[in-house]
NUKOLZA-779598 format. One line per field, with one value per residue (C-alpha): residue number from 1; residue in three letters; chain; x, y, z. Coordinates in steps of 0.1 Angstrom, whole numbers. Layout:
BEGIN
seq = [NUM:...]
type = [ALA:...]
mol = [A:...]
px = [X:...]
py = [Y:...]
pz = [Z:...]
This chain:
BEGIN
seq = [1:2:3:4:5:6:7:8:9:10:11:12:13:14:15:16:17:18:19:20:21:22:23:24:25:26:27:28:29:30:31:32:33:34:35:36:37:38:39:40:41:42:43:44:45:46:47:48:49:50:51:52:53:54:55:56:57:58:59:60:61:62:63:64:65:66:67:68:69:70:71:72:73:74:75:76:77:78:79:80:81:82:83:84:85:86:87:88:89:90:91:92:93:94:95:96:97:98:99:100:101:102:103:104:105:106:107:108:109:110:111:112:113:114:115:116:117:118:119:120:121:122:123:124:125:126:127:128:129:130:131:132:133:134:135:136:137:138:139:140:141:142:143:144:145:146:147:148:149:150:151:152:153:154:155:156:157:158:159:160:161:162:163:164:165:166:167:168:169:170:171:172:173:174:175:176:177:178:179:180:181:182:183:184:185:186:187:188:189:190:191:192:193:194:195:196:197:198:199:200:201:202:203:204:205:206:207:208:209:210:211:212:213:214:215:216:217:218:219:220:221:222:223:224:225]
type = [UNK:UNK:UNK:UNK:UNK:UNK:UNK:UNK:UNK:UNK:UNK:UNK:UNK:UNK:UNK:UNK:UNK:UNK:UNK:UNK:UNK:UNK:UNK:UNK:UNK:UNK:UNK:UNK:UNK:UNK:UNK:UNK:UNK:UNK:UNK:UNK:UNK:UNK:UNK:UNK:UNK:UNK:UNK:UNK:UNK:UNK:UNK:UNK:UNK:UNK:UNK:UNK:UNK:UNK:UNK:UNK:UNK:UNK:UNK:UNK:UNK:UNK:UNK:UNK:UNK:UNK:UNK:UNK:UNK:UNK:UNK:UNK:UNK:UNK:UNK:UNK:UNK:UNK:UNK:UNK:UNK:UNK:UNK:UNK:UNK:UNK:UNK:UNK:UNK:UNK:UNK:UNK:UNK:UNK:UNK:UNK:UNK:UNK:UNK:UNK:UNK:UNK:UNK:UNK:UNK:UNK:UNK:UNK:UNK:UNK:UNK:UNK:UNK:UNK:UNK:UNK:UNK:UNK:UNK:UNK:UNK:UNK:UNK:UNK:UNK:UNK:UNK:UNK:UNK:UNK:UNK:UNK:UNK:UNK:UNK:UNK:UNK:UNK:UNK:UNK:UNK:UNK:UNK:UNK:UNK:UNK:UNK:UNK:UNK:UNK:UNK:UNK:UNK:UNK:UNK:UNK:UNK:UNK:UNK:UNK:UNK:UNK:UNK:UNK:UNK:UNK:UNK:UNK:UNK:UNK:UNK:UNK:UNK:UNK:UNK:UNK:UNK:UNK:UNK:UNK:UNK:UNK:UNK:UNK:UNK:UNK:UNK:UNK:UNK:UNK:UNK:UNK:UNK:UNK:UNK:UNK:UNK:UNK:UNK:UNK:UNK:UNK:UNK:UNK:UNK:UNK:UNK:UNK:UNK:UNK:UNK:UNK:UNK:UNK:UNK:UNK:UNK:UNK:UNK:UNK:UNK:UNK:UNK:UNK:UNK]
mol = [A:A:A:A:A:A:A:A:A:A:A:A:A:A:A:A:A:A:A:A:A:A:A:A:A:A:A:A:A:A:A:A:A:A:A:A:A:A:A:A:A:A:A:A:A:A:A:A:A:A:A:A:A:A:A:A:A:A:A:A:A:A:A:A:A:A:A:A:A:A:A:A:A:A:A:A:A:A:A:A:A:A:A:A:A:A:A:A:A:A:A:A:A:A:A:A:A:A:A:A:A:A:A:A:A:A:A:A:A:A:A:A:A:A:A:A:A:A:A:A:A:A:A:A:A:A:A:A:A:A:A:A:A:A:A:A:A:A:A:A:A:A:A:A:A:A:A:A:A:A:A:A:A:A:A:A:A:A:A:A:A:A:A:A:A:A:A:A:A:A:A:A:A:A:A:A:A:A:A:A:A:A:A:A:A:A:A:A:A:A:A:A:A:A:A:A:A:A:A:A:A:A:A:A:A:A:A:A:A:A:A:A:A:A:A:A:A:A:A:A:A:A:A:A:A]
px = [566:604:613:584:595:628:618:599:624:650:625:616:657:661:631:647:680:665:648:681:702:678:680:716:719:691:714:745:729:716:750:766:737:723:736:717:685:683:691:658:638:649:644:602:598:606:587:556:562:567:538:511:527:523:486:476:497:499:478:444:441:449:422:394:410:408:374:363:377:360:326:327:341:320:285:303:306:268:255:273:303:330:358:354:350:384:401:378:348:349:352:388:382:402:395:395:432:444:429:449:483:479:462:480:474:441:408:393:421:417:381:389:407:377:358:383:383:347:350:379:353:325:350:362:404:398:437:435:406:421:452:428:409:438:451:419:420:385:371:338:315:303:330:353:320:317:355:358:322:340:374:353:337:370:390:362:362:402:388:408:382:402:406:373:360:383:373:339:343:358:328:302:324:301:263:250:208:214:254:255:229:240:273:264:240:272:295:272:269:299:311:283:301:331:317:315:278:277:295:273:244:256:256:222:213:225:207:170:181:197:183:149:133:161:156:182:159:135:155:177:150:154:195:190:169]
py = [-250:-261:-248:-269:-303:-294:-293:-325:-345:-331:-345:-378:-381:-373:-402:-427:-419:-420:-451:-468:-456:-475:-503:-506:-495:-526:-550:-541:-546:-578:-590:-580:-594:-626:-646:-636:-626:-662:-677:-652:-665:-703:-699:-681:-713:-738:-720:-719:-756:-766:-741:-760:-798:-788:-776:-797:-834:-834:-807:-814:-852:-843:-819:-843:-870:-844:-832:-869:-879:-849:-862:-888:-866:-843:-866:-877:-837:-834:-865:-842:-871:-849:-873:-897:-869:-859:-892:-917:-911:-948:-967:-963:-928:-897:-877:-841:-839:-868:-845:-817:-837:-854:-830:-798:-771:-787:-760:-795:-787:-760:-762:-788:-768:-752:-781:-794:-764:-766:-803:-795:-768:-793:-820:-787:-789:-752:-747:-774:-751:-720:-733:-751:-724:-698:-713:-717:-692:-676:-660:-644:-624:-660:-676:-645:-644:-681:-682:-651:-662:-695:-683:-659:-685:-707:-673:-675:-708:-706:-673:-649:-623:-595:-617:-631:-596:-589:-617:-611:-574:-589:-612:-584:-565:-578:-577:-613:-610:-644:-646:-606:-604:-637:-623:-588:-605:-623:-595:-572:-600:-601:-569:-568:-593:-576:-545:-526:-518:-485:-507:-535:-509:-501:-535:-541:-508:-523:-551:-535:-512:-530:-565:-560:-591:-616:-634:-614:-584:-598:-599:-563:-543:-561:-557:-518:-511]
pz = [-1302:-1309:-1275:-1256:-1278:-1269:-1230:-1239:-1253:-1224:-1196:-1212:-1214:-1179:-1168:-1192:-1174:-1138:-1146:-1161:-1134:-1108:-1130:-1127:-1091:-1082:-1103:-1081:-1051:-1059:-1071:-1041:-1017:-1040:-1017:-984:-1012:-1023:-988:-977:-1002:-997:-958:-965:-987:-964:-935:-957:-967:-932:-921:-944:-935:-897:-910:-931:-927:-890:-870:-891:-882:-846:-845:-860:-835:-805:-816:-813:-785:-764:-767:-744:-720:-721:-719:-686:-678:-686:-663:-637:-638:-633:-619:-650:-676:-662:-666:-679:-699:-704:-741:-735:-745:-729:-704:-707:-690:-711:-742:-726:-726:-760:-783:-775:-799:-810:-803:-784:-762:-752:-745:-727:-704:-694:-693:-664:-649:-639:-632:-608:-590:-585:-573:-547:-558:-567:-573:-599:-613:-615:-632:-659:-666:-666:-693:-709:-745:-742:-775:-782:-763:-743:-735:-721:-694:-683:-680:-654:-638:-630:-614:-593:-580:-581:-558:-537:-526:-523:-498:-522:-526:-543:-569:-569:-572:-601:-625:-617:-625:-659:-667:-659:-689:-714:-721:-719:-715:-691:-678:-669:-645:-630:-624:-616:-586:-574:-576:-558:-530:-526:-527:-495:-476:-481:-467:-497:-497:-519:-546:-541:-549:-584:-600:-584:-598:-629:-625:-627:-652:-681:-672:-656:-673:-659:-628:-604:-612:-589:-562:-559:-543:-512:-514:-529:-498]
């Protein structure tokens, strides 16, 4: 029993020891670095102070402003008034490319980008379109479909079918009961005219498999046979 207290006592020394030499070994290092340690800390305060002033004091009321302003433009997007929802939704409100330029960073913003996109197709300036909606941040399982759906359709108006191929390949990616079958339909035309029949045939396959109840499915028998 003596000789186990003894080997007690001797380990207990040896942690008090260990934990005093770290002790002392953390004190010397931040003697000899406090100045870069406190600079560090100094420099994480003022980004988070800065971080939540950008959030909060400035980039908060230019979100509500942005989110506002969008309205108008898109009512005049809806009424299929695509020139004046890009610049002049009327009221003196902004256009969706005057929301572009002046609320940058805002989520109105960048839906607004998409917004012009589409305008920019219907008016037929398709480069203006696929800039737009290039830069257009799509999130979701939706969005990510109408945005490659759109610069399909955008490539092939500009006759750039590789690419128009591409994104629709990209917007047939996800399962949308409505937007998948509508884009698997215009993929597989495509692909037809293109010459590329046997592809074709697999997203029309597609079609009457996974989406037999949409409104395509009524249609592939004729391009499957």
């Amino acid at each position: 029993m003596a000789i186990r207290r003894s080997q007690n006592k001797k380990q207990e020394d040896e942690t008090l020891l260990d934990v005093v030499e770290a002790r002392d070994n953390a004190q010397v290092f931040f003697d000899n670095n406090k100045v870069a340690i406190l600079g560090g800390l100094t420099l994480l305060i003022l980004l988070i102070v800065a971080f939540l002033a950008y959030k909060y004091a400035y980039q908060a009321p230019r979100e509500k402003e942005a989110s506002e302003e969008i309205i108008y433009a898109q009512r005049a997007f809806e009424k299929d008034s695509f020139a004046l929802a890009l610049e002049n939704p009327g009221g003196g409100y902004e256009g969706f490319v005057g929301i572009i330029e002046n609320y940058g960073g805002t989520k109105a913003a960048n839906l607004a980008k998409y917004y012009a996109g589409v305008s920019y197709l219907n008016l037929g300036r398709y480069e203006e379109a696929v800039d737009y909606l290039n830069d257009f941040s799509a999130k979701g399982d939706v969005t990510p479909i109408m945005k490659s759906g759109v610069l399909g359709d955008a490539y092939g108006e500009l006759g750039q079918f590789d690419k128009a191929i591409s994104a629709y390949k990209k917007a047939v990616g996800y399962d949308n009961s409505f937007l998948t079958p509508y884009y698997l339909n215009k993929l597989g035309l495509l692909l037809n005219q293109q010459g590329s029949a046997d592809q074709a045939k697999q997203y029309f396959q597609r079609i009457k498999d996974d989406y037999s109840t949409s409104n395509e499915a009524g249609k592939v028998d004729y391009y499957l046979n």
